[in-house]
N, C-alpha and C positions, 0 to 999 in steps of 0.2 A: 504494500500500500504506500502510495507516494502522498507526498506531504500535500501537492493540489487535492486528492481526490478524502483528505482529512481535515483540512476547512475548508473543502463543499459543503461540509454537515453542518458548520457553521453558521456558512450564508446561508444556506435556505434555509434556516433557522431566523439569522435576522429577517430575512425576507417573510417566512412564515409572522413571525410578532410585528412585522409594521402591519403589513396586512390586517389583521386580527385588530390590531390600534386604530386602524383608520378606518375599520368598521364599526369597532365601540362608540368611536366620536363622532362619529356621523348619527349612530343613532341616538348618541345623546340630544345631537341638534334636532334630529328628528321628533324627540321625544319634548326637548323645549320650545319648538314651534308648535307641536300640538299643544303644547299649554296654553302657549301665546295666543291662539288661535281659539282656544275654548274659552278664555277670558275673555274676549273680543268680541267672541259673538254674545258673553254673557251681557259685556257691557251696551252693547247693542239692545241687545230685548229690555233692558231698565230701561234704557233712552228712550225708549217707545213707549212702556207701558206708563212712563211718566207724563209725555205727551199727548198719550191717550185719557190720562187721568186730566190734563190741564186743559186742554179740549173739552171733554166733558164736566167740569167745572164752571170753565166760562159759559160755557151754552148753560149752565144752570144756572149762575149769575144773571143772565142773558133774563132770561124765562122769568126768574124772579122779579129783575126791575120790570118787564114789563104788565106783569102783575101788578104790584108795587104800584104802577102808575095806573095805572086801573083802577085801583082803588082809590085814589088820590084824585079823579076826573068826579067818579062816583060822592063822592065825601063832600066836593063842592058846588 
């Protein structure tokens, strides 16, 4: 056995652990863009369901003063 064919086992060793490394980290990133991405969309449906709240708020504001003034034509 020659001394090339005794660090062969070496390098494709190193070669075996980048490999194996540059897939851990990639699905790390993997794994923290689906975070990013889950909080995003969470923070999306709050934005809406507050807008849907404030929406429906005003139109009942709405609804009230014109009541409100309803009574107030009535009264005089």
């Amino acid at each position: 056995m020659n001394m090339e064919n005794h660090l062969q086992k070496f390098d494709d060793e190193a070669v075996r652990q980048a490999e194996e490394a540059k897939r851990y980290h990639q699905a790390e990133k993997d794994e923290a863009e689906r975070v990013r991405q889950e909080i995003r969309r969470a923070q999306i449906n709050k934005l809406q369901r507050n807008a849907g709240f404030m929406e429906e708020w005003l139109q009942k504001g709405v609804e009230d003063w014109k009541q409100n003034m309803s009574y107030k034509k009535e009264r005089e």
